[in-house]
C-alpha positions in Angstrom: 262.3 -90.1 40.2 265.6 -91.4 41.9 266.0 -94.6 41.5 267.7 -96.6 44.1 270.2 -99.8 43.5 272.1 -101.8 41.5 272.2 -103.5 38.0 274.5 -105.6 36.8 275.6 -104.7 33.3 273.4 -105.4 30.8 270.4 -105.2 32.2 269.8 -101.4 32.3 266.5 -101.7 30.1 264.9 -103.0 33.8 266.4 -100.0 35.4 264.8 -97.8 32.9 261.7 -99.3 32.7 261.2 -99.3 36.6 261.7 -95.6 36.5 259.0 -95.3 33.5 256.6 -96.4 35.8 256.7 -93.8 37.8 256.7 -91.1 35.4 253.8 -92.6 32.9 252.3 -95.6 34.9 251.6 -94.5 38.2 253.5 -96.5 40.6 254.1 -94.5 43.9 256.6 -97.2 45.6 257.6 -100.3 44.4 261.0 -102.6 43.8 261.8 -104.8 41.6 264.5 -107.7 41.9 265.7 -110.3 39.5 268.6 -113.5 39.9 270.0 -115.0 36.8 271.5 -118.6 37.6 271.1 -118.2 41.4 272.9 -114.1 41.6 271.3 -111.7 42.6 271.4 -109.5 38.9 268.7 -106.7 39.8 268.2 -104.6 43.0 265.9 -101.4 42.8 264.0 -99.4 44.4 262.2 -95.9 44.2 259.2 -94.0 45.7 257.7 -93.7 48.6 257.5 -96.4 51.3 253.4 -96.2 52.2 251.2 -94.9 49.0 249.9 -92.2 51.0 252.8 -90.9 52.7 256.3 -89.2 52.3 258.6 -91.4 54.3 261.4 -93.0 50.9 261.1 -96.5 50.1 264.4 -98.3 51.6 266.3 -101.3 50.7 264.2 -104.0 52.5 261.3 -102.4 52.7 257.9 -105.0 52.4 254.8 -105.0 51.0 251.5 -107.2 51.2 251.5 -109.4 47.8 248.4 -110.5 47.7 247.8 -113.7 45.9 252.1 -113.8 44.7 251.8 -115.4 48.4 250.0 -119.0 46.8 253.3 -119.7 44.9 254.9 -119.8 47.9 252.6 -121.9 50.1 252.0 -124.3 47.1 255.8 -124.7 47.6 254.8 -125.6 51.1 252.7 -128.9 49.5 255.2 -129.7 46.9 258.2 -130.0 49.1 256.0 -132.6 51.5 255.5 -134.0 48.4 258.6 -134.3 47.3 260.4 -135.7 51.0 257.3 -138.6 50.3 255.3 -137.0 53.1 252.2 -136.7 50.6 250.8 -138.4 47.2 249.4 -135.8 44.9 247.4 -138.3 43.1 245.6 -139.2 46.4 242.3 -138.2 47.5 242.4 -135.3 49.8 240.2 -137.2 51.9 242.6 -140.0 53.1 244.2 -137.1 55.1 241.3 -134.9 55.7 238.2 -136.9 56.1 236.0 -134.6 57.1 236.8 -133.3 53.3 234.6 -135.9 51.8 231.7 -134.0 53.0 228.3 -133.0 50.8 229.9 -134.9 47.3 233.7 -134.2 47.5 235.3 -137.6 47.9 237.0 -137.9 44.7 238.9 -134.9 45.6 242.4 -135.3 44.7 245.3 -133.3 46.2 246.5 -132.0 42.8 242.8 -131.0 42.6 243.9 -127.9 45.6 246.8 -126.8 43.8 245.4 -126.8 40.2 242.1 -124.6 41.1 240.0 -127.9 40.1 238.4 -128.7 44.2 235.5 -126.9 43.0 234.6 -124.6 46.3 236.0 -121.7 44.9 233.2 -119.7 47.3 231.5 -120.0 50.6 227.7 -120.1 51.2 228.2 -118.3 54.5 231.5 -115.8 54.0 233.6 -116.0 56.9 234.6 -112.9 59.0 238.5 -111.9 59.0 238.6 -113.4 62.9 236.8 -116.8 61.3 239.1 -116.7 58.2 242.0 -116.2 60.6 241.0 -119.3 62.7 242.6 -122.4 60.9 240.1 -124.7 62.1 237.0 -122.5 61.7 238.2 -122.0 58.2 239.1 -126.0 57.7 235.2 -126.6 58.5 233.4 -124.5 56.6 235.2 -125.3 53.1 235.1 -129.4 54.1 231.1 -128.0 55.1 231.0 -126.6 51.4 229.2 -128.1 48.2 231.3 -127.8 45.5 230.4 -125.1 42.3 231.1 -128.3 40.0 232.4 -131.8 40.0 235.6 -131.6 41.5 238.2 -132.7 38.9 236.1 -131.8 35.7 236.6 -127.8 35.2 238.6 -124.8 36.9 238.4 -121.8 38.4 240.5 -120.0 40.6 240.0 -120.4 44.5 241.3 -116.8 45.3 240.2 -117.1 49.4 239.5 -120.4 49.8 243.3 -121.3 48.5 244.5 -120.6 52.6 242.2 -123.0 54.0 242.8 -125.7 51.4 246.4 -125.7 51.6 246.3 -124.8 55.6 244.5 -127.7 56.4 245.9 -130.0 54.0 249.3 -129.1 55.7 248.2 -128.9 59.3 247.0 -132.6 58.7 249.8 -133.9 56.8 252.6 -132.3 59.4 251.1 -133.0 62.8 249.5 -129.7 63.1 252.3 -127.2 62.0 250.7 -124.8 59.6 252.1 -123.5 56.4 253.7 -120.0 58.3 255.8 -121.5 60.1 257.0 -124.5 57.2 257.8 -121.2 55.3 259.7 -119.7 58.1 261.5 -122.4 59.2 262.6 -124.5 55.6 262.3 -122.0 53.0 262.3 -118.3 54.4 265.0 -119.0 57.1 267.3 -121.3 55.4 267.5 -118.7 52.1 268.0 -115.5 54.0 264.6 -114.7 52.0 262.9 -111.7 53.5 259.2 -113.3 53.0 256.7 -113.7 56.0 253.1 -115.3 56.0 252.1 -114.4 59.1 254.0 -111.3 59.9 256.4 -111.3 63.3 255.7 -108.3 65.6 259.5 -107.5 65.3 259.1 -106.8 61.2 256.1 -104.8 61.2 258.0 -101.3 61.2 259.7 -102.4 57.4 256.3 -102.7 56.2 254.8 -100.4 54.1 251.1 -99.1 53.7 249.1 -99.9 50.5 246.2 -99.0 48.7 244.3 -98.5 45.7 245.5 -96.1 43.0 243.7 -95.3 39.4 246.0 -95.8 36.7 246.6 -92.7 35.1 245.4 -92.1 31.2 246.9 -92.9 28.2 247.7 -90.9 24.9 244.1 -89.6 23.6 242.7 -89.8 27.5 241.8 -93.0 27.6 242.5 -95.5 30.1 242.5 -99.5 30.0 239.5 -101.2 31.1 238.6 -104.9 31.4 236.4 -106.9 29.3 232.8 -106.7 29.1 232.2 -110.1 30.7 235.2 -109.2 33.5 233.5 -106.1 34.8 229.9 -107.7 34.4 230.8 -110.7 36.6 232.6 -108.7 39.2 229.4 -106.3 39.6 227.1 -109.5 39.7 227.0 -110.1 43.7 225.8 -113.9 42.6 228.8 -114.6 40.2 231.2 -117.2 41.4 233.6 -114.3 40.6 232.3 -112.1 43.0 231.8 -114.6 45.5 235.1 -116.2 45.5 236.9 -112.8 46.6 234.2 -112.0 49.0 234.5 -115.5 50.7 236.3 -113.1 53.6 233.2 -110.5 54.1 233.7 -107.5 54.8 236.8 -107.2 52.9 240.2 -106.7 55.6 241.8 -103.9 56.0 245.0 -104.8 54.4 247.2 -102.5 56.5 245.2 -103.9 59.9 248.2 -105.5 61.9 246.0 -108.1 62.7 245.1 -108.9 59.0 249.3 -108.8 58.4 249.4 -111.1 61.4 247.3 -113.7 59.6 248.4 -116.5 58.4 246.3 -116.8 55.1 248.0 -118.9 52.5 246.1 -117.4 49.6 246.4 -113.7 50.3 248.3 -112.3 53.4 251.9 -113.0 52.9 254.0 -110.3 53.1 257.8 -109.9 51.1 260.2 -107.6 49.7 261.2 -108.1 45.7 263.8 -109.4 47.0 262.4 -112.5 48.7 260.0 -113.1 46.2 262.8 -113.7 43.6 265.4 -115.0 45.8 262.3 -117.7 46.8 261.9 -118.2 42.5 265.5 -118.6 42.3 265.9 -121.4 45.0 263.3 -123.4 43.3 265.5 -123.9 40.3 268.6 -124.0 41.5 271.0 -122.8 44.3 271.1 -119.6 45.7 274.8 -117.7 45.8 276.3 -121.5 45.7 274.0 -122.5 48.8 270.8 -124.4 49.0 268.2 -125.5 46.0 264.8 -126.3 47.2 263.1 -128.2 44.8 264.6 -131.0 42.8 264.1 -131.0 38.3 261.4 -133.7 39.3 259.2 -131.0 41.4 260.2 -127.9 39.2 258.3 -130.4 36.0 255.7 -130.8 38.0 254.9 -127.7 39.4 255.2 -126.3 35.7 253.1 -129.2 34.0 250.2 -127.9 33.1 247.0 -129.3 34.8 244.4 -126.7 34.3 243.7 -124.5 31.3 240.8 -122.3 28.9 237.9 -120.4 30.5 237.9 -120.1 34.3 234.8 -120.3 35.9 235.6 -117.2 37.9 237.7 -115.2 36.8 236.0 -115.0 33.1 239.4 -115.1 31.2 241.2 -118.3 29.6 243.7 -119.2 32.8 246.7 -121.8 32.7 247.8 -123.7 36.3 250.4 -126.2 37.4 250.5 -127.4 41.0 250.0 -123.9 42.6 251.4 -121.6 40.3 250.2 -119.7 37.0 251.3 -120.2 33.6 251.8 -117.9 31.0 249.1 -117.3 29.3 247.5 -114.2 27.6 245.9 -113.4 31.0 248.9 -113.8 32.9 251.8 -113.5 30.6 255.3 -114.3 32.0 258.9 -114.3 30.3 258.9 -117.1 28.8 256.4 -120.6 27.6 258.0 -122.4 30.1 257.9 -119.6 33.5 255.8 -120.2 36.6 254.8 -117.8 39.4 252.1 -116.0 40.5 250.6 -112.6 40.6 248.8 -111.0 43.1 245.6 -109.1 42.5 246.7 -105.2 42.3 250.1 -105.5 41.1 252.6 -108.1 43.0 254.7 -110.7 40.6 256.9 -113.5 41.2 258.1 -116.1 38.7 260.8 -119.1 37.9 261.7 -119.2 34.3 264.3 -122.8 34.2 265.8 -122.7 30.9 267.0 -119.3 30.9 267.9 -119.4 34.8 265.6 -116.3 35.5 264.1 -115.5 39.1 262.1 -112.4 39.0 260.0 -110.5 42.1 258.1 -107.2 42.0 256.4 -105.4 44.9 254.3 -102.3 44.9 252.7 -100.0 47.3 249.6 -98.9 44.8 247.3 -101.4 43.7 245.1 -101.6 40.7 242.3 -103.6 40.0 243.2 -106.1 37.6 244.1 -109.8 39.0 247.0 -111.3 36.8 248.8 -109.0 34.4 249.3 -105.4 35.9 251.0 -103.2 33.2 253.9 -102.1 35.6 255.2 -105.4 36.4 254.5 -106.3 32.3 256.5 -103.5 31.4 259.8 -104.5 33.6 259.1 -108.5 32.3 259.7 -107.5 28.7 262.5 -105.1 29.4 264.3 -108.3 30.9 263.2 -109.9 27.9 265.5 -107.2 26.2 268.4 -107.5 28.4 268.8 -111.3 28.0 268.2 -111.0 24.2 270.8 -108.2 23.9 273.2 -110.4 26.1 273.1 -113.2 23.8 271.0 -115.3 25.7 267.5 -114.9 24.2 264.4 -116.5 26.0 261.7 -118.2 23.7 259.0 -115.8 22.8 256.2 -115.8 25.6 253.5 -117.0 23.0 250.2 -116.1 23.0 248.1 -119.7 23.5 
């Protein structure tokens, strides 16, 4: 496999890593992209550009990333947040009364962002054109009764994320939807190549995805969930089940109406690039230019407010204010990183105290949620490089 890019010195364990995975883990195109103290330290890419084709994989191609795209709307919130524009601690409904509905009053705002709102699913699942439709989407999850007491227990809100968020925003700002904040403060402003809701004019970068098996291990065997996973996701009453089907039937990811969609939770669209160049901007500046958030929002996006069982997906989870922790279902580089996965393969993360960005985009999806083996396998190879340059991370411990 030819492996396109650069590296800066030291950090050639990333380089070989991303080529082992496609020789012994399956990846068919992907990039990988990593900043260290706001420069750009890894660029790489290799494969082919759509998982079923021949065309090669070029710098700047894009991919869907699946749920990596709630980091960056949750970024959305917390810089309103952080200009004064909203109060985390206040209850969703003093922006969005129609919120309060059917025993969610006490909603707070943090509730949203930490997977605590409690409406994880939808009694009626919406079609893609509903789901699309910010307001039809707004007023069935305000409609919904919550799975439990909002506040009191998690569990992860994998659809119902975009409407939460969208809404929240649209209310806050007048009507402009989280899109086109992203476009216009965060995407624009950073020369970040990310999209949610992709422009006409960018559609010929993106590649086509879709489902690939990984392949087997020494001895023939392959890795397979938990019991308890693969039981709730063949359950069709499980909240686990429910919450991913809350869009029914399931879009066709490489539909250019779905990539046109403007779904907070699941439809934005990056290179590796923009995701880390996005993480990187959150912690500090970017090539010498512009920060986004200040220490004060980088604490509390990282705080942990959620943590132990989730209620859907079945595995102990961690949450700040929109992004993952580490954790054993999701481990990251470090204790203190925060990111997101997407379902299938997608990773982006912030880790502060060793001045790490990371991003990872892929073409072939799996069907584990929050730690694919691909993008785990380039995480501790960085681990390497910065421990081999003298500037060891803490040990991502197992909690």
């Amino acid at each position: 496999m030819d492996v396109n890019g650069v590296v800066a010195g030291g950090f050639e364990p990333v380089r070989d890593a991303f080529a082992r995975n496609f020789t012994a883990l399956g990846d068919r195109g992907a990039a990988v992209a990593v900043y260290r103290d706001g420069h750009r330290v890894v660029d790489l890419w290799a494969g082919t550009k759509d998982v079923d084709g021949t065309a090669p994989w070029e710098h700047g191609t894009a991919q869907i990333v699946r749920s990596a795209t709630k980091g960056v709307a949750a970024a959305v919130v917390l810089l309103l947040s952080q200009r004064g524009e909203l109060d985390l601690d206040a209850p969703v409904g003093v922006y969005w009364p129609e919120f309060k509905a059917a025993g969610k009053e006490r909603t707070r705002v943090w509730h949203l962002l930490a997977h605590r709102a409690g409406v994880p699913v939808l009694d009626r699942p919406l079609t893609l054109a509903e789901a699309a439709d910010p307001a039809l989407g707004a007023e069935a999850v305000a409609a919904q009764a919550p799975a439990w007491e909002p506040g009191t227990d998690h569990g992860y809100h994998a659809q119902t994320f975009s409407w939460l968020t969208g809404e929240l925003v649209r209310r806050v700002t007048g009507g402009r939807t989280v899109g086109e904040l992203i476009a216009e403060e965060i995407a624009g402003p950073l020369g970040a190549e990310l999209w949610l809701g992709l422009p006409e004019s960018q559609t010929a970068r993106v590649g086509r995805v879709g489902r690939v098996e990984a392949p087997e291990q020494p001895g023939g065997l392959r890795t397979r969930p938990k019991r308890a996973v693969s039981e709730a996701y063949a359950d069709p009453a499980s909240l686990a089940r429910r919450a991913f089907a809350a869009i029914t039937p399931l879009p066709d990811e490489n539909d250019p109406g779905y990539r046109a969609a403007a779904l907070p939770a699941s439809s934005g669209i990056a290179t590796a690039d923009g995701l880390a160049r996005f993480y990187a901007s959150l912690i500090g500046e970017v090539d010498g230019g512009r920060r986004l958030f200040t220490p004060e929002t980088v604490a509390a996006a990282r705080t942990e407010r959620s943590a132990g069982p989730d209620r859907v997906l079945v595995v102990g989870t961690r949450f700040g204010l929109g992004s993952m922790l580490h954790s054993p279902a999701s481990p990251l580089l470090s204790a203190g990183s925060f990111g997101h996965p997407g379902r299938g393969g997608s990773l982006g993360f912030a880790d502060p105290e060793s001045g790490i960005a990371f991003g990872y985009v892929t073409n072939g999806f799996r069907t584990g949620v929050t730690a694919d083996p691909r993008a785990q396998a380039l995480v501790r190879a960085l681990r390497r490089s910065l421990e081999e340059n003298g500037r060891p991370v803490p040990p991502a411990i197992r909690l």
